[in-house]
C-alpha positions as CSV (number, residue, x, y, z in Angstrom):
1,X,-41.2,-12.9,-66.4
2,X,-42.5,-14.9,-69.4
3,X,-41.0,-17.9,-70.2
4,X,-38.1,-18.1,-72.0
5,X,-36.9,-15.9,-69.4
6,X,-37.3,-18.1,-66.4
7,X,-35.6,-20.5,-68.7
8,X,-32.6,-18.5,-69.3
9,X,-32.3,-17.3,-65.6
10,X,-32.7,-21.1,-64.6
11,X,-29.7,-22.2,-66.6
12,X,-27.8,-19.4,-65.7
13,X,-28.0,-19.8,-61.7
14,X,-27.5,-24.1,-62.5
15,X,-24.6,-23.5,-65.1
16,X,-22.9,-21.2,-62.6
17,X,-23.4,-24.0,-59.5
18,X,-21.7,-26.5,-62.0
19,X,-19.0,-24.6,-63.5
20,X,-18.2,-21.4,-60.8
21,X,-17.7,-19.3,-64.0
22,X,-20.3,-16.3,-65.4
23,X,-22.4,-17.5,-67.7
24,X,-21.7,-15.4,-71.3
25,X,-24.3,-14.4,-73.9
26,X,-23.0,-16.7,-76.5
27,X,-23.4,-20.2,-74.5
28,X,-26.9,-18.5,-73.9
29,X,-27.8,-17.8,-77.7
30,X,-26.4,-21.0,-78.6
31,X,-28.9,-22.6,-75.7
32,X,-32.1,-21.0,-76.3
33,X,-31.5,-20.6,-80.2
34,X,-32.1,-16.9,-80.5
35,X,-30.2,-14.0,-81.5
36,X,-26.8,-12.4,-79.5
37,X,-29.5,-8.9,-79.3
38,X,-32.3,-10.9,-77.9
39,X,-30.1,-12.5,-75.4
40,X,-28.7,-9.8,-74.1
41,X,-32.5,-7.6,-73.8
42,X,-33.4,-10.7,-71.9
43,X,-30.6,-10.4,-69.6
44,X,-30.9,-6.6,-69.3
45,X,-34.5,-7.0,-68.0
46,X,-33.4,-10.0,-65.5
47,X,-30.3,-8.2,-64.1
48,X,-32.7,-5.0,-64.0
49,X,-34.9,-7.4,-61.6
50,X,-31.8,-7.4,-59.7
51,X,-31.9,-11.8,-60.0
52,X,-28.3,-12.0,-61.8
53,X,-26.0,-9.2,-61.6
54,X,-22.2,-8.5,-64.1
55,X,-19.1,-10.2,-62.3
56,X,-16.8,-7.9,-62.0
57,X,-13.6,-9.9,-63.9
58,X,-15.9,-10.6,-67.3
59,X,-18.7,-10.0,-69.3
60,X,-20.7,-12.6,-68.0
61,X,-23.5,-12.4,-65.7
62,X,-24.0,-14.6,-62.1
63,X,-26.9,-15.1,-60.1
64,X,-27.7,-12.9,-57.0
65,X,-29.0,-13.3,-53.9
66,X,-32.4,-12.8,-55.2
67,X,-32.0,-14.6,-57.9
68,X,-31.3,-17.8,-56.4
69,X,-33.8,-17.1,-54.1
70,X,-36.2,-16.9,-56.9
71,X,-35.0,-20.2,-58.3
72,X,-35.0,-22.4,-55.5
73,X,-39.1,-21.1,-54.8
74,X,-40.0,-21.1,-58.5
75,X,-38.1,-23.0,-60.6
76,X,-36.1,-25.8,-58.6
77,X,-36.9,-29.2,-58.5
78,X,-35.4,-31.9,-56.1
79,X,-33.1,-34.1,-57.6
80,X,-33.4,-37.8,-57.2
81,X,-30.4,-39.9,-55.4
82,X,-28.0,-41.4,-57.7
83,X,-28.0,-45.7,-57.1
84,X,-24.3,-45.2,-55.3
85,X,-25.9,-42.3,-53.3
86,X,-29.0,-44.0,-52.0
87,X,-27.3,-47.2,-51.0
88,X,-24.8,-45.7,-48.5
89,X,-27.4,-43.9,-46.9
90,X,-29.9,-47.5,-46.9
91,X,-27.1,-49.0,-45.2
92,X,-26.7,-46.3,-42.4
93,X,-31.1,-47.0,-42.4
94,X,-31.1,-50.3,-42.4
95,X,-28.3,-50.7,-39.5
96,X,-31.4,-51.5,-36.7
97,X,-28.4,-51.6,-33.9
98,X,-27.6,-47.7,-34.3
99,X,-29.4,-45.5,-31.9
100,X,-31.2,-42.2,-34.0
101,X,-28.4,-39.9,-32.8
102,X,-25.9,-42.0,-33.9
103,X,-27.5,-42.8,-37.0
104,X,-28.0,-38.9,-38.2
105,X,-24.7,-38.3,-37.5
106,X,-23.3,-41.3,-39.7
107,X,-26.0,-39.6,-42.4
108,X,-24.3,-36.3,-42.0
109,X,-21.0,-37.3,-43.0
110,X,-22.2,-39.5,-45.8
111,X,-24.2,-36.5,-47.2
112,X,-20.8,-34.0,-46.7
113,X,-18.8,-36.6,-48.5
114,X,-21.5,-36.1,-51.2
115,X,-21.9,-33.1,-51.4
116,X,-18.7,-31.3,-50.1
117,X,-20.4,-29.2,-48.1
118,X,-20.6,-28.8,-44.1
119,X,-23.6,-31.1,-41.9
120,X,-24.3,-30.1,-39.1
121,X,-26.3,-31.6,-36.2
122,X,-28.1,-29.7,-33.5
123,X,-30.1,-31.2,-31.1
124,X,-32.1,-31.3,-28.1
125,X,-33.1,-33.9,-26.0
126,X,-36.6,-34.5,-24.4
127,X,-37.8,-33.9,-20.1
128,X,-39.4,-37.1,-20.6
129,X,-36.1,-38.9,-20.7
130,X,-36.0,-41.7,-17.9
131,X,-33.2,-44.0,-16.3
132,X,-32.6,-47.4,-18.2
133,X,-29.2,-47.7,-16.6
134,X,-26.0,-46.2,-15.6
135,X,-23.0,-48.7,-16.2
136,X,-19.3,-48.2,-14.8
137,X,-16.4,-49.3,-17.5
138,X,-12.8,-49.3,-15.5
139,X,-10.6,-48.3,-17.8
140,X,-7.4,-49.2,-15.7
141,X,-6.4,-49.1,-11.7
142,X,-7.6,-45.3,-11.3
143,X,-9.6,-44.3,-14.5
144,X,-13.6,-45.5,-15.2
145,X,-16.1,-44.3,-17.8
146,X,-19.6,-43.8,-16.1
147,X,-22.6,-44.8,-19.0
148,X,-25.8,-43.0,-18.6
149,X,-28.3,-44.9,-21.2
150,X,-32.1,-43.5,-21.3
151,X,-35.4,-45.1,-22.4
152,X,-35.2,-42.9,-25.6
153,X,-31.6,-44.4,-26.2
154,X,-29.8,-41.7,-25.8
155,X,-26.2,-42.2,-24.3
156,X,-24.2,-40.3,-21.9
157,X,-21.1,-41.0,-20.7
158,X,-18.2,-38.8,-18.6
159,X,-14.4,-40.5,-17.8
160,X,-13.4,-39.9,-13.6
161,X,-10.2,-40.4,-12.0
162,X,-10.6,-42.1,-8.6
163,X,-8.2,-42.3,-5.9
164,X,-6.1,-45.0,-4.8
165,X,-8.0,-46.0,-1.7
166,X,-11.5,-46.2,-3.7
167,X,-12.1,-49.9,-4.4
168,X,-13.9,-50.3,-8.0
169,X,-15.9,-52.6,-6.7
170,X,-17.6,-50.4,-4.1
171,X,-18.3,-48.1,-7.4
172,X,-20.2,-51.2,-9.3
173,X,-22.2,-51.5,-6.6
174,X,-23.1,-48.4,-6.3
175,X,-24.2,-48.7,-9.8
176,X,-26.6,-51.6,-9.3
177,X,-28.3,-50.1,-6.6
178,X,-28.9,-47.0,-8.5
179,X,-30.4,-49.1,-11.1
180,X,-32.3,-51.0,-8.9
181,X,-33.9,-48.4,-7.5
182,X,-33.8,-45.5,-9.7
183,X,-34.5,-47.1,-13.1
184,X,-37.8,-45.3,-14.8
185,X,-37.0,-42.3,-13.2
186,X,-37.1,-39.4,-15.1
187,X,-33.3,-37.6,-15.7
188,X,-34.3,-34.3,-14.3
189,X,-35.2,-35.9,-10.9
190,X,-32.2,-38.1,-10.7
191,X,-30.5,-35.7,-8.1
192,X,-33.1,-35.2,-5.5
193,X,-33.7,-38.9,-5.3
194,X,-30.1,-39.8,-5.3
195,X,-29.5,-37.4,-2.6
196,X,-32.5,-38.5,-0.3
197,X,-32.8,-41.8,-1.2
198,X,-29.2,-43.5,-2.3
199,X,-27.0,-41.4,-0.3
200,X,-28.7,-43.0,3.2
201,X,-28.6,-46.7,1.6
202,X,-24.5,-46.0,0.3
203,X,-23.4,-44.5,3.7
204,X,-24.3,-48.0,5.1
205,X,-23.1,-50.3,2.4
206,X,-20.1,-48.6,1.1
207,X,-16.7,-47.3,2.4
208,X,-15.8,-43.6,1.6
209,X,-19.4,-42.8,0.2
210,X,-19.3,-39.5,-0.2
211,X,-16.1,-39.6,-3.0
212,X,-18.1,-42.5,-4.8
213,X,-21.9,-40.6,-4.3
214,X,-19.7,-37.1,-6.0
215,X,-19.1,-39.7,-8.8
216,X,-22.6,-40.3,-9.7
217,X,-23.6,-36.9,-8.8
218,X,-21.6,-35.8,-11.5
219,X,-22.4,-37.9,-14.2
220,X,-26.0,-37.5,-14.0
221,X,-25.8,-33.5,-13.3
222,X,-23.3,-33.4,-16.7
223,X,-26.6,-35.2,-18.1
224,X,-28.6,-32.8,-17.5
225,X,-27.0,-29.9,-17.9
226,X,-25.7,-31.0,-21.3
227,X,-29.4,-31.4,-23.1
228,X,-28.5,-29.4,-25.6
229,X,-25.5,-30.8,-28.4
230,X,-24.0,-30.4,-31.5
231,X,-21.9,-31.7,-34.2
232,X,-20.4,-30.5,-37.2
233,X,-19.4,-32.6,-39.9
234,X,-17.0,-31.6,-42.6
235,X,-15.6,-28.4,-41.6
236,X,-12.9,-28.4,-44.2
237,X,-15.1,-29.5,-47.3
238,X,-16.3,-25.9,-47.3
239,X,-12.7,-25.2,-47.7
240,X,-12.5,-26.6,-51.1
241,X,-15.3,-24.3,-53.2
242,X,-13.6,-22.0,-54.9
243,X,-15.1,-18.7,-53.3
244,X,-13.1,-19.7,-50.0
245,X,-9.8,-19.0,-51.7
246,X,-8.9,-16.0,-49.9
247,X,-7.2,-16.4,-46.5
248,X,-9.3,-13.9,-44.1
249,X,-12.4,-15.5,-45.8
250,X,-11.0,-18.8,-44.7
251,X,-10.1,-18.1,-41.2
252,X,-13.7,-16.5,-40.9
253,X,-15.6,-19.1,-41.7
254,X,-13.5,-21.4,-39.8
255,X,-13.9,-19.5,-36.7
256,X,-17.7,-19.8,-36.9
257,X,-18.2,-23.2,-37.7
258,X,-16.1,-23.7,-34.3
259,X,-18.4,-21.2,-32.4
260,X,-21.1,-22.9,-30.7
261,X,-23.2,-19.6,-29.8
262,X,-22.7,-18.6,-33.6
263,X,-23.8,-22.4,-34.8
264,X,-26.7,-22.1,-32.7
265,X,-28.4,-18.8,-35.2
266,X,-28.8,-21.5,-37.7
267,X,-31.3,-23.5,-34.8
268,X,-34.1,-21.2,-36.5
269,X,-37.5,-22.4,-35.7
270,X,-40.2,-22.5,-38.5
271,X,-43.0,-25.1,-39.8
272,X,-41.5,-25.4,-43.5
273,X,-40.3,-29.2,-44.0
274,X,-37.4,-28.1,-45.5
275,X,-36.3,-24.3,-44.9
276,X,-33.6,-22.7,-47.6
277,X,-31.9,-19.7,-45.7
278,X,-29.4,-17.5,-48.5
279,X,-26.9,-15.0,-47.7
280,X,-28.0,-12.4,-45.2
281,X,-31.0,-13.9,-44.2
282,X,-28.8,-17.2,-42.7
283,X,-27.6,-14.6,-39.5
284,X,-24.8,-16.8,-40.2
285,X,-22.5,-15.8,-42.7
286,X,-23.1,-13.3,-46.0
287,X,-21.8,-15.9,-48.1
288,X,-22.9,-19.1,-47.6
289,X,-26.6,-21.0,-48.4
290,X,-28.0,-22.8,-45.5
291,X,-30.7,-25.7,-46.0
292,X,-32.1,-27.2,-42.7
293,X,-34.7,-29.6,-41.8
294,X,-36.2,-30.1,-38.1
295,X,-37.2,-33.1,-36.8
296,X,-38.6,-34.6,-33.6
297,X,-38.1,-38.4,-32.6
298,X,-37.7,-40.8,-30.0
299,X,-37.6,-37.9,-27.3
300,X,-35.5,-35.7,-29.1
301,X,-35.9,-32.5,-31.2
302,X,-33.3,-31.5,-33.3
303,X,-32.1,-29.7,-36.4
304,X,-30.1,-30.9,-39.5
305,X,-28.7,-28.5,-41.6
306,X,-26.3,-28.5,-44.5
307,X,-24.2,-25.5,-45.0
308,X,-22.6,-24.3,-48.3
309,X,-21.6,-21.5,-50.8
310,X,-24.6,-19.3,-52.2
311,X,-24.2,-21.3,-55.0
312,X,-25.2,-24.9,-53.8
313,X,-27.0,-27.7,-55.6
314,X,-29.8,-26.6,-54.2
315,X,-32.0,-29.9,-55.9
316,X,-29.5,-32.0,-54.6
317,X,-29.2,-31.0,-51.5
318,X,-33.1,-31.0,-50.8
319,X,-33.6,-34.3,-52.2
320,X,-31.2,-35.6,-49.7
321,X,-32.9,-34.2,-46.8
322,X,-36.0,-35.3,-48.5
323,X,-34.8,-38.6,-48.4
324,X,-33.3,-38.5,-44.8
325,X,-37.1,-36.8,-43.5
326,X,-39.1,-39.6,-45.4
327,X,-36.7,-42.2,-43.0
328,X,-37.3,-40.4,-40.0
329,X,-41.1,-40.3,-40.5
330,X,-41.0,-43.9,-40.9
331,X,-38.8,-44.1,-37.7
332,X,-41.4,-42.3,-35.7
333,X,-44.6,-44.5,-36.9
């Protein structure tokens, strides 16, 4: 392609992300200054490269698949954070009480309120996670939270109901001599040593220690067994672009943004900073653009990804994770 053609395919695939309507010959000719004939030999060659194709309701052309594919590798350019934008994601950066998980998550619904598209978290936490401390919250007479907090500050926690005849207090202590003895320990051994080294100690100090031993059990086995997590953010936003107006499409797309095996195809793994999956190649949905970023901090690997229509801001959306990988770079220094 020379280029005036670039040009034109350019503002054809970012007209049609800012207006959802085909982009017509005459908004073209008036554009580039050239003749209705040239316009549309120029758009014959492009839609013969198969990068914009004829909707099917008009005369205009939209991009395709390839096409946007060719814009976001050739011809797209990030797009710097409005002032607004970049000071509600400073103040989620700047907030040194919020652990990293907590932290991405807040980032994720700041950048779907921005963008009206879905965020979605997946993650996976490190072996090398070790015991700061398990705390027990009663919540009344018969209900407590168990905390499980680690030295990469990740945080656990799992609600019990415990009968009548257990004394709380029997449970707290317990707790402290867990953490007396266990703290540094790494997670995945947590259950051999509380079975050969607390269980002994507990049968001598507390009453009815095998209900209250079950309870720590648990909490630490839902630990481990739970490394791997996810959170969506903005299910619904999708729901408002204009190509989700039909209701099967609707219920589809719903139905996989709730499925966690079906979430998990977008956990690709690559060495790209920032990886733009569109259409079929997403293994996710036909329809929808997906731009992800992986990470690795604190003990924890993960994926951020932002999920939209095929036709996305792509610039925006990449200078956001731009600006969200440059944070957690300086995080990890």
């Amino acid at each position: 392609m020379d280029e005036r053609q670039r040009g034109i395919l350019k503002e054809i695939v970012e007209c049609y992300i800012k207006e959802a309507k085909p982009i017509g010959s005459k908004y073209l000719c008036d554009k580039f200054d050239c003749s209705s004939a040239t316009i549309r030999n120029e758009m014959a060659f492009l839609e013969k490269l198969g990068l914009i194709e004829k909707n099917h309701i008009s005369s205009g052309r939209v991009p395709s698949e390839a096409g946007y594919k060719y814009y976001v590798e050739n011809l797209m350019e990030p797009k710097e954070l409005t002032g607004e934008d970049m000071l509600k994601l400073q103040t989620i950066f700047s907030n040194q009480n919020l652990m990293v998980s907590d932290a991405i998550i807040e980032c994720l619904e700041i950048i779907s309120d921005i963008t009206n598209y879905t965020s979605i978290s997946l993650g996976k936490e490190s072996e090398l996670n070790t015991l700061k401390q398990i705390s027990i919250i009663p919540l009344d007479a018969e209900h407590i939270v168990a905390l499980v907090c680690t030295d990469k500050g990740i945080v656990k926690n799992k609600q019990f109901t415990i009968p009548k005849t257990i004394n709380i207090k029997e449970i707290v202590k317990t707790s402290e001599i867990i953490n007396k003895m266990l703290v540094g320990t790494p997670i995945a051994n947590i259950a051999e040593r509380l079975e050969y080294e607390i269980k002994p100690i507990i049968s001598q100090q507390v009453k009815q220690y095998e209900t209250i031993y079950d309870i720590f059990y648990n909490a630490f086995n839902d630990f481990v067994s739970s490394k791997e997590n996810f959170h969506v953010v903005g299910s619904a936003k999708m729901l408002e672009q204009p190509e989700y107006n039909d209701s099967n499409e609707i219920r589809k797309l719903v139905a996989k943004l709730e499925d966690e095996d079906t979430i998990r195809k977008i956990e690709k793994k690559d060495d790209k900073n920032i990886s733009i999956y569109i259409g079929k190649e997403t293994e996710f949905d036909d329809n929808v653009t997906i731009i992800k970023t992986n990470y690795s901090l604190g003990g924890e690997k993960g994926t951020i990804a932002i999920v939209g229509p095929k036709r996305m801001e792509y610039d925006r959306v990449v200078g956001l994770l731009n600006i969200l990988n440059k944070w957690l770079e300086e995080k990890g220094e």
